[in-house]
N, CA, C and O atoms as a CHARMM CRD file, in Angstrom:
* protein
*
  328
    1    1 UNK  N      0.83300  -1.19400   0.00000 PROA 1      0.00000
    2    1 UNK  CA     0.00000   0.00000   0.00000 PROA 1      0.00000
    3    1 UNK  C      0.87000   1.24800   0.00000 PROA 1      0.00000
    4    1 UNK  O      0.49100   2.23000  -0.63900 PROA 1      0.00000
    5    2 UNK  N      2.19500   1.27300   0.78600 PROA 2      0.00000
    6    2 UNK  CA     2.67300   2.45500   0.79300 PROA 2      0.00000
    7    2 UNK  C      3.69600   2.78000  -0.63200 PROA 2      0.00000
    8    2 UNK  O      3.98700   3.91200  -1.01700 PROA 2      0.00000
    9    3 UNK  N      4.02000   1.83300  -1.10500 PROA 3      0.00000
   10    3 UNK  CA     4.86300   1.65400  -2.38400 PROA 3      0.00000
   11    3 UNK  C      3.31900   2.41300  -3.73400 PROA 3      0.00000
   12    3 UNK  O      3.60000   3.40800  -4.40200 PROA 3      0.00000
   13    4 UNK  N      2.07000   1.83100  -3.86200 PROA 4      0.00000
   14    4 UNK  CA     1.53600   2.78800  -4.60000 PROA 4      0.00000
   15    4 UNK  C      0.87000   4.43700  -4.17800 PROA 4      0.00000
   16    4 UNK  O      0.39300   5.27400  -4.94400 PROA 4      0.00000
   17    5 UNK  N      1.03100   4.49300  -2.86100 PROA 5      0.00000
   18    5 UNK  CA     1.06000   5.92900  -2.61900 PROA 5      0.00000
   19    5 UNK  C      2.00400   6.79500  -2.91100 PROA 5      0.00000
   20    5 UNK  O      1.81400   7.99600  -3.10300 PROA 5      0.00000
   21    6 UNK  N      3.30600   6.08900  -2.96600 PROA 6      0.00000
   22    6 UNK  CA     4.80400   6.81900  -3.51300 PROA 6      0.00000
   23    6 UNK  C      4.49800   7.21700  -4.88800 PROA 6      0.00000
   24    6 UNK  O      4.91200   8.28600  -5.33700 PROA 6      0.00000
   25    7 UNK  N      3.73100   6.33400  -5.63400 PROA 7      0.00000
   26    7 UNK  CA     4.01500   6.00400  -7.14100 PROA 7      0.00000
   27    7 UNK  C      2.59000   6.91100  -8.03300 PROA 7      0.00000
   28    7 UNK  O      2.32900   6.96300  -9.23400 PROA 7      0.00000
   29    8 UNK  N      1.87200   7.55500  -6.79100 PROA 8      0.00000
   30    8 UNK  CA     0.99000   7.82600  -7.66100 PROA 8      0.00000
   31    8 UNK  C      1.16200   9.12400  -8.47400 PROA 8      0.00000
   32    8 UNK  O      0.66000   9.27800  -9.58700 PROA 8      0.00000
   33    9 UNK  N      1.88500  10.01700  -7.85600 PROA 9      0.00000
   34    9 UNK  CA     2.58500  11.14600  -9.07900 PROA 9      0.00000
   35    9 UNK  C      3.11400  10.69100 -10.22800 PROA 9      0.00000
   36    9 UNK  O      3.26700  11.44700 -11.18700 PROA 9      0.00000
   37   10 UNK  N      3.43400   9.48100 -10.26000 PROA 10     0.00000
   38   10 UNK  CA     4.33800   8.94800 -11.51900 PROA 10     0.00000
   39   10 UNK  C      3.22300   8.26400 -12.27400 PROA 10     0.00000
   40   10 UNK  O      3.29500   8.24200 -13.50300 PROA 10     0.00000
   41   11 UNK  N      2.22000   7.71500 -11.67300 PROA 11     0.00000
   42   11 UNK  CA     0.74100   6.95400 -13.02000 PROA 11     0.00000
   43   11 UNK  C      0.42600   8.45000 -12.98700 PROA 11     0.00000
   44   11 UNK  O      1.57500   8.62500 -12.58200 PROA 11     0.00000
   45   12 UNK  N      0.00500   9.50200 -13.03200 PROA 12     0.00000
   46   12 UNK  CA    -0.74800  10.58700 -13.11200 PROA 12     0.00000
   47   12 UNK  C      0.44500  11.02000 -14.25100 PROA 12     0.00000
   48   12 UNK  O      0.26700  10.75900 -15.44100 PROA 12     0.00000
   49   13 UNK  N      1.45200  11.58300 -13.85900 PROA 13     0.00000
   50   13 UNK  CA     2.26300  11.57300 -15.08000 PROA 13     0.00000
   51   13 UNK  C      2.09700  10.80200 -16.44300 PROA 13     0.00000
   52   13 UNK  O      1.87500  11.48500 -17.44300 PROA 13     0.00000
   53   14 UNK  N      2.16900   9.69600 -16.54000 PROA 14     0.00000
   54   14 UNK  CA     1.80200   8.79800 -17.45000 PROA 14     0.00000
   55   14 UNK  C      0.57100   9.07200 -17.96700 PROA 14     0.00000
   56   14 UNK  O      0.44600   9.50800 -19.11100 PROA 14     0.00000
   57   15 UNK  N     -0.41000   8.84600 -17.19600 PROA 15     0.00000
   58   15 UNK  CA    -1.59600   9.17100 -17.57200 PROA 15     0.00000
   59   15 UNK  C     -1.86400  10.71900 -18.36100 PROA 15     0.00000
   60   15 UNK  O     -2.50000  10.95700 -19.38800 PROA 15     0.00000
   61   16 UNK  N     -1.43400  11.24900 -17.83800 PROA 16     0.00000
   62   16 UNK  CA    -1.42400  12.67000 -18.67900 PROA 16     0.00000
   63   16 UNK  C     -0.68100  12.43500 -20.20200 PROA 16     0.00000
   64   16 UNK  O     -1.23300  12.86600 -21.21500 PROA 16     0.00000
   65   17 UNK  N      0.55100  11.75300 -20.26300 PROA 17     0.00000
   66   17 UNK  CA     1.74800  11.60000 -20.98400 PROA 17     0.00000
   67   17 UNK  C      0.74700  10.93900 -22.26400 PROA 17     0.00000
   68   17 UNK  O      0.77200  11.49900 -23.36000 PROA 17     0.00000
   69   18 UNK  N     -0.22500   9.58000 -22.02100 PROA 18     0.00000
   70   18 UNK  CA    -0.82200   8.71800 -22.58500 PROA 18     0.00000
   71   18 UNK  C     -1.86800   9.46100 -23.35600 PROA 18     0.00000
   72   18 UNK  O     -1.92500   9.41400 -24.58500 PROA 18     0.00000
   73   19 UNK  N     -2.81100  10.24600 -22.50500 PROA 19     0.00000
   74   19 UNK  CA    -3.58900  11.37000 -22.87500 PROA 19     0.00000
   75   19 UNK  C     -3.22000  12.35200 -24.46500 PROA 19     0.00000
   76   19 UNK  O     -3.85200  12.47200 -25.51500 PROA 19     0.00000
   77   20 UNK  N     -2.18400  12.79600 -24.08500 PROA 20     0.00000
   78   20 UNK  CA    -1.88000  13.65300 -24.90200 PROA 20     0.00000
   79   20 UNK  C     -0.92000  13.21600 -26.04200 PROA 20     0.00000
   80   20 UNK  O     -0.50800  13.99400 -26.90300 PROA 20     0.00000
   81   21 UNK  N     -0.58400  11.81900 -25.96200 PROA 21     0.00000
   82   21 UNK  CA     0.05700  11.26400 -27.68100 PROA 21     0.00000
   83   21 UNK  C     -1.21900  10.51900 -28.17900 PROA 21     0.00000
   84   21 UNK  O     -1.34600  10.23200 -29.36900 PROA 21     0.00000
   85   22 UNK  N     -2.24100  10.18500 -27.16400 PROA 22     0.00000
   86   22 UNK  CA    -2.82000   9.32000 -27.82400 PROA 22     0.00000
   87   22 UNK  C     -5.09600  10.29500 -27.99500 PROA 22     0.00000
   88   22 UNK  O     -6.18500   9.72600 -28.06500 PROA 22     0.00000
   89   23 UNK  N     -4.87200  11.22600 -27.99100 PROA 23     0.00000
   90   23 UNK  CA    -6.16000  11.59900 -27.54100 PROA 23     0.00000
   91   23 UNK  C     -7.52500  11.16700 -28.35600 PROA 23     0.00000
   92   23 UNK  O     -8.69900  11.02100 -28.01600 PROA 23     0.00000
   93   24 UNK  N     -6.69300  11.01200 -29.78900 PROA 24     0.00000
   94   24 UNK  CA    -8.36600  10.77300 -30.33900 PROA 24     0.00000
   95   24 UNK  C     -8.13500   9.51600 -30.43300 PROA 24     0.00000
   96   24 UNK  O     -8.89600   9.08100 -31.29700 PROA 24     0.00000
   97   25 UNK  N     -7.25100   8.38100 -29.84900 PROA 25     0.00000
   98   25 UNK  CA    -7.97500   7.57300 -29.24300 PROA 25     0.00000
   99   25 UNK  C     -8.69700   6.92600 -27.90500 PROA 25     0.00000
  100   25 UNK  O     -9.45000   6.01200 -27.57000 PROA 25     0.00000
  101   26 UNK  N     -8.18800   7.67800 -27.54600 PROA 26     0.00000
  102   26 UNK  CA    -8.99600   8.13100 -26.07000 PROA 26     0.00000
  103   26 UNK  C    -10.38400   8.70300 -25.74000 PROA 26     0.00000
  104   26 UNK  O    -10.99500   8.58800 -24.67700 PROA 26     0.00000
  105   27 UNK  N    -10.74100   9.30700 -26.80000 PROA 27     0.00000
  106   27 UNK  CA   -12.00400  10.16400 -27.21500 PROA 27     0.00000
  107   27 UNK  C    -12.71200   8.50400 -27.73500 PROA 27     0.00000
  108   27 UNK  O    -13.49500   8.00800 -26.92500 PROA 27     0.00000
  109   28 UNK  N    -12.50400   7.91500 -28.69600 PROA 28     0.00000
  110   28 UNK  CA   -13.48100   6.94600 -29.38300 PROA 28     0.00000
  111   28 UNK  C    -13.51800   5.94700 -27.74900 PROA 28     0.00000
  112   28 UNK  O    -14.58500   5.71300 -27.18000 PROA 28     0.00000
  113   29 UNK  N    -12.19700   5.48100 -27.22500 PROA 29     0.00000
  114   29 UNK  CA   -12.62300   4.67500 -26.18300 PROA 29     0.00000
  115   29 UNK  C    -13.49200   5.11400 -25.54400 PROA 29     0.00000
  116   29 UNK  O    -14.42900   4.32700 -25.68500 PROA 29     0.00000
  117   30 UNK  N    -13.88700   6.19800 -24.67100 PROA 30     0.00000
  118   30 UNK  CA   -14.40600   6.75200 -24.09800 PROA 30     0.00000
  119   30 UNK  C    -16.08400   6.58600 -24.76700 PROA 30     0.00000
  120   30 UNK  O    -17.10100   5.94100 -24.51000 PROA 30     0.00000
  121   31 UNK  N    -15.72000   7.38300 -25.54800 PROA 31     0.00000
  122   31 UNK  CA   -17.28100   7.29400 -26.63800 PROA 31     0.00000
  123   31 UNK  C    -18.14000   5.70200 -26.60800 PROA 31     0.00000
  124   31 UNK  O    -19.34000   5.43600 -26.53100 PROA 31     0.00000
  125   32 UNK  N    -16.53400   4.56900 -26.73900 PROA 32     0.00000
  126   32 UNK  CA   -17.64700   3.54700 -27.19300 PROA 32     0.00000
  127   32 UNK  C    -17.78900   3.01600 -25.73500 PROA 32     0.00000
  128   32 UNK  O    -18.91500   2.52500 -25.65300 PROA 32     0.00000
  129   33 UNK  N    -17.17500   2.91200 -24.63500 PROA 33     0.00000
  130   33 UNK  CA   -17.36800   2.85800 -23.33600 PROA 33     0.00000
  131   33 UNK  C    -19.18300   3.41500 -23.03400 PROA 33     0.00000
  132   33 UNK  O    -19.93000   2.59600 -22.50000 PROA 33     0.00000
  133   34 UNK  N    -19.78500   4.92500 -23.45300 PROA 34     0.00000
  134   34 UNK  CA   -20.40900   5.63400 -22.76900 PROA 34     0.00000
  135   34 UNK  C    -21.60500   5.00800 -23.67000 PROA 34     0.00000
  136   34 UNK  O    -22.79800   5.21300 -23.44600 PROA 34     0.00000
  137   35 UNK  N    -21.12500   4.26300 -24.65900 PROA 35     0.00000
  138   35 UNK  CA   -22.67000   3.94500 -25.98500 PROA 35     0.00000
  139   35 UNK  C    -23.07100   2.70900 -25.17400 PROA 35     0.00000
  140   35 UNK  O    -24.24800   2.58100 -24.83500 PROA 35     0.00000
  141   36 UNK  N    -22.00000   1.64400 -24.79200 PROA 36     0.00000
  142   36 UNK  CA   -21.89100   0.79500 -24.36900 PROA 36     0.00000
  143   36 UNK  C    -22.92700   0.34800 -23.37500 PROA 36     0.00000
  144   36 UNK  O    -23.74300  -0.57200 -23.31400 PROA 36     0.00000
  145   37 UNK  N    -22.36000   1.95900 -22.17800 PROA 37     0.00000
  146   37 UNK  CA   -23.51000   1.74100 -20.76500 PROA 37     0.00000
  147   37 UNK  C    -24.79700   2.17000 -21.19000 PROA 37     0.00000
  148   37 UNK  O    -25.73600   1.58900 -20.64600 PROA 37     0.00000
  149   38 UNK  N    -25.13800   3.26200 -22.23800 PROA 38     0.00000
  150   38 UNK  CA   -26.35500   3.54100 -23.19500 PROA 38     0.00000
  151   38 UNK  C    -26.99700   2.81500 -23.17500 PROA 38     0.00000
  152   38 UNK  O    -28.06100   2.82100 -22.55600 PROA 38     0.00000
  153   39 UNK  N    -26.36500   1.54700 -24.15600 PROA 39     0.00000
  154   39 UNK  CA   -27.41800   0.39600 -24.68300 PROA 39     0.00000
  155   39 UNK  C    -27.67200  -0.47300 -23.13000 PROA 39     0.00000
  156   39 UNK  O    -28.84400  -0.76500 -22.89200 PROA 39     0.00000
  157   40 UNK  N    -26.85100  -0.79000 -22.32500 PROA 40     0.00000
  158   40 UNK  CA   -27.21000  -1.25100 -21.39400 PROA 40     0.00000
  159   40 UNK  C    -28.15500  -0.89400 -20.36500 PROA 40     0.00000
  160   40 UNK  O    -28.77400  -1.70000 -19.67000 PROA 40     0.00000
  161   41 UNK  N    -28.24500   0.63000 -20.29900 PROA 41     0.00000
  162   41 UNK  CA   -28.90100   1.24200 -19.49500 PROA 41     0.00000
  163   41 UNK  C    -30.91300   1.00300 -20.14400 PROA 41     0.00000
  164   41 UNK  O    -31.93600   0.68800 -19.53700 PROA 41     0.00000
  165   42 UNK  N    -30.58700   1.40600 -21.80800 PROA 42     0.00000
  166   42 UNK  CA   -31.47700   0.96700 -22.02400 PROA 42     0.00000
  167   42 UNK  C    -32.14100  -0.27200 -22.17500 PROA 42     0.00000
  168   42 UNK  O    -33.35600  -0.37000 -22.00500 PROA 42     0.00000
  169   43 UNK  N    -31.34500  -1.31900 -22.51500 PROA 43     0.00000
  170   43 UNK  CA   -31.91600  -3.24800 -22.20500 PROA 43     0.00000
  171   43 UNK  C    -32.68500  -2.78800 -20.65000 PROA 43     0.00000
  172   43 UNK  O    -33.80900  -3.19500 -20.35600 PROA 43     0.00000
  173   44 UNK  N    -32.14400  -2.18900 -20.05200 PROA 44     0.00000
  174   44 UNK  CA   -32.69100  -2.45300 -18.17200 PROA 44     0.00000
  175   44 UNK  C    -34.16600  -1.84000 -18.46800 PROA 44     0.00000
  176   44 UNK  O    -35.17100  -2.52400 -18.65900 PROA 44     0.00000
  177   45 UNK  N    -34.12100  -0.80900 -18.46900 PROA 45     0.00000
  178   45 UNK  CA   -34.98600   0.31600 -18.86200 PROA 45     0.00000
  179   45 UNK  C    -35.77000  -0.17300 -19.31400 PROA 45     0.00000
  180   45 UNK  O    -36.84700   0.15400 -18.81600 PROA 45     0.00000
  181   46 UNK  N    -35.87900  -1.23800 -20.49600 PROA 46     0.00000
  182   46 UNK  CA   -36.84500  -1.95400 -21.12400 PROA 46     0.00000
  183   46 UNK  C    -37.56800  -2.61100 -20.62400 PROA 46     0.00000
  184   46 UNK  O    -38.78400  -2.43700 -20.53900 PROA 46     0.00000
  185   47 UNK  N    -36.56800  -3.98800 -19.96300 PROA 47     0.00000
  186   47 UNK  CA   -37.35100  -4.75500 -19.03700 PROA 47     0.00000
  187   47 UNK  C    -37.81200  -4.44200 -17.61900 PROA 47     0.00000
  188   47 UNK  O    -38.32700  -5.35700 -16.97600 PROA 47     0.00000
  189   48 UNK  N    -37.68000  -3.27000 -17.08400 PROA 48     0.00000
  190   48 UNK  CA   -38.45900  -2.94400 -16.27500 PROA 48     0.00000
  191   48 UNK  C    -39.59100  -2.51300 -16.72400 PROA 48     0.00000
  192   48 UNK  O    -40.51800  -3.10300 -16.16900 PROA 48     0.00000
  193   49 UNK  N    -40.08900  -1.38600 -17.83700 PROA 49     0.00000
  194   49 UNK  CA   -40.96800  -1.18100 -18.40400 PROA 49     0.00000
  195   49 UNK  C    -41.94400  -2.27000 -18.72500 PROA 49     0.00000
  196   49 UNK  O    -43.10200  -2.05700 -18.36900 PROA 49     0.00000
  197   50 UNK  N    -41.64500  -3.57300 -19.42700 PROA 50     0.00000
  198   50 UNK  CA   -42.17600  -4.27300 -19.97000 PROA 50     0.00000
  199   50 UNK  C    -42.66500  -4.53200 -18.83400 PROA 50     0.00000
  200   50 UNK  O    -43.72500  -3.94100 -18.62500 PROA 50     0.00000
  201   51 UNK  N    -42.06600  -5.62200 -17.47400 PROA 51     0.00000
  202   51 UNK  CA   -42.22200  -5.99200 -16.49100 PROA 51     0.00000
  203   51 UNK  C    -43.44700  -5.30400 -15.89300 PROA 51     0.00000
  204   51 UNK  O    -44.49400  -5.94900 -15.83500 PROA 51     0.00000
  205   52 UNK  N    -43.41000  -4.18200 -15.49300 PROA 52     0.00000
  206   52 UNK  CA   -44.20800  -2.96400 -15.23200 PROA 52     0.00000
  207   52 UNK  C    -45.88000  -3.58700 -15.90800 PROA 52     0.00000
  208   52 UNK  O    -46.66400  -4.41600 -15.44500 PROA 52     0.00000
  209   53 UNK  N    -45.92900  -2.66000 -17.30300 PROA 53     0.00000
  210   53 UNK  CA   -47.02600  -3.15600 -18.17000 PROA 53     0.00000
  211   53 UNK  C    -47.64700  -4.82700 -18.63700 PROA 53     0.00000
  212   53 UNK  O    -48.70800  -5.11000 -19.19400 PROA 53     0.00000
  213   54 UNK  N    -46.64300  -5.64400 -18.21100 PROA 54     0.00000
  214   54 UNK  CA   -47.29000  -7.12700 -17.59400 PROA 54     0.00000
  215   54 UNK  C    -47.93500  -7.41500 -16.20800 PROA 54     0.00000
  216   54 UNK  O    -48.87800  -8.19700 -16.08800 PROA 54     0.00000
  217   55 UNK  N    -47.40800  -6.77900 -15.23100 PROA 55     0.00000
  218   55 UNK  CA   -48.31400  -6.79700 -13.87300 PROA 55     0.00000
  219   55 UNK  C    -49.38900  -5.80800 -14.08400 PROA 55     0.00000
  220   55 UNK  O    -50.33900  -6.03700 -13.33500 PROA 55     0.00000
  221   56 UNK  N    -49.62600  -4.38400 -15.15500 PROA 56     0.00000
  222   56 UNK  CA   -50.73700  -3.96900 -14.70100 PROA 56     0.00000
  223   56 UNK  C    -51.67500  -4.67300 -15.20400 PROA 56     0.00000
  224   56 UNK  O    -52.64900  -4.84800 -14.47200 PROA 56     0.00000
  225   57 UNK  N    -51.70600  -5.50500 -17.04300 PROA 57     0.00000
  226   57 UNK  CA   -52.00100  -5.95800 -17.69900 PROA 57     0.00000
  227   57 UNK  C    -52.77900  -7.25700 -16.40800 PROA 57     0.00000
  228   57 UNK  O    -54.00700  -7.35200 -16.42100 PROA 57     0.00000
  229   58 UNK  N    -52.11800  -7.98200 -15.58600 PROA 58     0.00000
  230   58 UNK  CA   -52.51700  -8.82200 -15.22400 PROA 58     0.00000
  231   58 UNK  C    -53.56100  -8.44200 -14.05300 PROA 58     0.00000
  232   58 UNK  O    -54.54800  -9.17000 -13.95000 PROA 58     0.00000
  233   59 UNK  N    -53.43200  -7.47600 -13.26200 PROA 59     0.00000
  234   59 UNK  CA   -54.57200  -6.68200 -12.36000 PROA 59     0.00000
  235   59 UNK  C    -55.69200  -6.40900 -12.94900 PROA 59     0.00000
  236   59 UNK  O    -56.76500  -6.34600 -12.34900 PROA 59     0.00000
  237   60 UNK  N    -55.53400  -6.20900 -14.27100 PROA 60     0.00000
  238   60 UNK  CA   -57.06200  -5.68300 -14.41100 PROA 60     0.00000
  239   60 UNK  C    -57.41300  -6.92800 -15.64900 PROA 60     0.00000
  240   60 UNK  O    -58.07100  -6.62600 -16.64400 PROA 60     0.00000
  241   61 UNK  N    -57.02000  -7.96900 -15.48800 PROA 61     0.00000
  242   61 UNK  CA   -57.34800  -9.00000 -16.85700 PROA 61     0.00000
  243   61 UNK  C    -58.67600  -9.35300 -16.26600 PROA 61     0.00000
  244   61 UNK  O    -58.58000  -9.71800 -15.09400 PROA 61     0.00000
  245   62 UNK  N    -59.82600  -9.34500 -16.72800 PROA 62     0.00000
  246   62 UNK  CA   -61.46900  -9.74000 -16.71500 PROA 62     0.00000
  247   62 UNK  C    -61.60300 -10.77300 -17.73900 PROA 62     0.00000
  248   62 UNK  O    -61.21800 -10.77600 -18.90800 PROA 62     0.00000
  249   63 UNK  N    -62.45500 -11.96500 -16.80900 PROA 63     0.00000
  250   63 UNK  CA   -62.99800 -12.90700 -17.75900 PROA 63     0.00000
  251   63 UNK  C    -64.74700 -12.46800 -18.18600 PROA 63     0.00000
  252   63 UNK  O    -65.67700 -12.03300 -17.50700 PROA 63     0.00000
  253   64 UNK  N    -64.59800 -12.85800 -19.73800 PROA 64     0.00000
  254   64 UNK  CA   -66.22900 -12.03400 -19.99300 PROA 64     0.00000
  255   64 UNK  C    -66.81000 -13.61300 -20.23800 PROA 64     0.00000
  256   64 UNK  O    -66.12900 -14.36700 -20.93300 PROA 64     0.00000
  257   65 UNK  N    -67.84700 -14.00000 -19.76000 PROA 65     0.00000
  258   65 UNK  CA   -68.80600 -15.14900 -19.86600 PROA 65     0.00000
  259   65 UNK  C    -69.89400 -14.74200 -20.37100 PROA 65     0.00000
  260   65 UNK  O    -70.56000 -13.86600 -19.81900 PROA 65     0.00000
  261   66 UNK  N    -70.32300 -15.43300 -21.73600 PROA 66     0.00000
  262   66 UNK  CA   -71.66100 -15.32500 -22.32600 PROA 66     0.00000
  263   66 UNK  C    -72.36600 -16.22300 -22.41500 PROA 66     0.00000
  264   66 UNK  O    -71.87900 -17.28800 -22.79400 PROA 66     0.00000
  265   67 UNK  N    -73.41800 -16.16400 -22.18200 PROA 67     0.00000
  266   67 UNK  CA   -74.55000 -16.42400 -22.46600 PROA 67     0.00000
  267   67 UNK  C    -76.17900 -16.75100 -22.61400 PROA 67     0.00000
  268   67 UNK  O    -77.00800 -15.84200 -22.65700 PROA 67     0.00000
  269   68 UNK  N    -76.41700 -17.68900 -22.66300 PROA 68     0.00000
  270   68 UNK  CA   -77.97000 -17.60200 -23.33400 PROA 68     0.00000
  271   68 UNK  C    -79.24200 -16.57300 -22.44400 PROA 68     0.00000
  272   68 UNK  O    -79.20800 -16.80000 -21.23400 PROA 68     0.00000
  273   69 UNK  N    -79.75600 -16.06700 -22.64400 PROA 69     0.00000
  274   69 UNK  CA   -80.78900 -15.02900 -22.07500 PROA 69     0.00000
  275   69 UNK  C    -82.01800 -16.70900 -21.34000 PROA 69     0.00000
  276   69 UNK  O    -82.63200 -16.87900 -20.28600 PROA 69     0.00000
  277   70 UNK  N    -81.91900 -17.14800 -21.98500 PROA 70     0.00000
  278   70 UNK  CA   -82.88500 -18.45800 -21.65300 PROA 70     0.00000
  279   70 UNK  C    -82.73200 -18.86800 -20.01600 PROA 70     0.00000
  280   70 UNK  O    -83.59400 -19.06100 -19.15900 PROA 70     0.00000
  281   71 UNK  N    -80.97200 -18.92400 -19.95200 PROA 71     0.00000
  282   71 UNK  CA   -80.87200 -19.82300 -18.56700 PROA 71     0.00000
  283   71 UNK  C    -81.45700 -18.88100 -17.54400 PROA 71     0.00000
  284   71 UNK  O    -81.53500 -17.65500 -17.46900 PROA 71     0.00000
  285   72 UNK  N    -81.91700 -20.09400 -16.62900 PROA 72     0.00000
  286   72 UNK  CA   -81.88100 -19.63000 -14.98800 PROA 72     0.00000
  287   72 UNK  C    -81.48000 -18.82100 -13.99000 PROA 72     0.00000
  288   72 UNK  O    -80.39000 -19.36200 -13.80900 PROA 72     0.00000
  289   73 UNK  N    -81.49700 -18.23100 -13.45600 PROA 73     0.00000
  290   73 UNK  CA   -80.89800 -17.40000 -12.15100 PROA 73     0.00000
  291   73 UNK  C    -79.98900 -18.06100 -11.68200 PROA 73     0.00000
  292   73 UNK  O    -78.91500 -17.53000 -11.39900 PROA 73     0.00000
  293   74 UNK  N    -80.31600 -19.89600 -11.42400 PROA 74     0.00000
  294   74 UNK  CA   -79.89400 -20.41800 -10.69400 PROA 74     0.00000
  295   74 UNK  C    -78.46800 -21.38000 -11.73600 PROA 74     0.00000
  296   74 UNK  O    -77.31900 -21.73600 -11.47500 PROA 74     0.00000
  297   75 UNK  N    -79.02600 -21.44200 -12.47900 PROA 75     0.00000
  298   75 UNK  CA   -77.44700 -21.80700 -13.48200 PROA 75     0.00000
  299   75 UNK  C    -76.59400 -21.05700 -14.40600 PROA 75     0.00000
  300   75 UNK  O    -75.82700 -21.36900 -15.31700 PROA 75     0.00000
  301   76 UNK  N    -77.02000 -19.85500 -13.81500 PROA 76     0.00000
  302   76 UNK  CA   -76.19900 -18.69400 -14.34000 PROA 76     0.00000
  303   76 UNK  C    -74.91100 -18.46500 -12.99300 PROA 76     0.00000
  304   76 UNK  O    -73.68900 -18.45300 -13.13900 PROA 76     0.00000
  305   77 UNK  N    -75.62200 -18.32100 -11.85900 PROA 77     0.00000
  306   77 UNK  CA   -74.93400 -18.30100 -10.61800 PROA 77     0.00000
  307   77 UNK  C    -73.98300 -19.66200 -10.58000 PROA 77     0.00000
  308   77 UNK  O    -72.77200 -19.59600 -10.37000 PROA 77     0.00000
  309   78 UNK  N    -74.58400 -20.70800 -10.77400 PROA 78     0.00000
  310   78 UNK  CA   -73.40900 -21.64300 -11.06800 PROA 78     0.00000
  311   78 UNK  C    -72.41600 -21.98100 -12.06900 PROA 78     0.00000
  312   78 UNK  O    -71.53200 -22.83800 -12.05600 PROA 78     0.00000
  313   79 UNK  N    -72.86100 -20.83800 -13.23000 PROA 79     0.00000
  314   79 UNK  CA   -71.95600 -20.28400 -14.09400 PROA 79     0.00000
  315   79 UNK  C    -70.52200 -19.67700 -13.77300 PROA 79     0.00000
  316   79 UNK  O    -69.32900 -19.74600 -14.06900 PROA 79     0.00000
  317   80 UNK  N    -71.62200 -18.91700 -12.81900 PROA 80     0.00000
  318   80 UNK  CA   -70.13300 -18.10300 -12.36900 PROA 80     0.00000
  319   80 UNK  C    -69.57000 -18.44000 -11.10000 PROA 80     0.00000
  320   80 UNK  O    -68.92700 -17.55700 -10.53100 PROA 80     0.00000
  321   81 UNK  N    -69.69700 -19.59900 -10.53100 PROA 81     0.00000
  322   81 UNK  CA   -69.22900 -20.11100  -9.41400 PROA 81     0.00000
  323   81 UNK  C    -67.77800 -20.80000  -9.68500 PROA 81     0.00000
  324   81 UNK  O    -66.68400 -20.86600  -9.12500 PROA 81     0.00000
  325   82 UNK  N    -68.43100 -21.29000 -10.91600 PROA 82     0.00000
  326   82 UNK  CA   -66.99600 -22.20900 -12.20000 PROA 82     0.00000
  327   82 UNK  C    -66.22200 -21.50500 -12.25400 PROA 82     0.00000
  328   82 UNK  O    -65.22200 -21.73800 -12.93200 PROA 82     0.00000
């Protein structure tokens, strides 16, 4: 631990040194790094959304039962007992 506290003026050096021979490729890394977490951010984004609009979808899902005007009171009620 105390050997990279000595050393960290010297990566900052470098790092600057690296920076400035190499910048526009440093710029595209960067770039494709930030598209990278983009698309990822959006995959999440998605499936929470989706996730989301499947549970409301399922709260309000209604079964509709039809039929005949003919039947009973009493086998209509056991219609819907089924």
């Amino acid at each position: 631990m105390r050997s990279i506290s000595k050393n960290i003026g010297y990566f900052l050096k470098e790092t600057g040194t690296i920076i400035k021979v190499n910048i526009l490729s440093n710029f595209f890394s960067l770039l494709s790094t930030a598209l990278i977490f983009f698309i990822v951010a959006m995959v999440i984004s998605g499936w929470w959304t989706g996730s989301q609009i499947i549970r409301a979808l399922q709260e309000e899902a209604e079964i509709n039962v039809y039929y005949t005007e003919a039947m009973s009171p009493e086998a209509i009620s056991k219609l819907a007992e089924k």
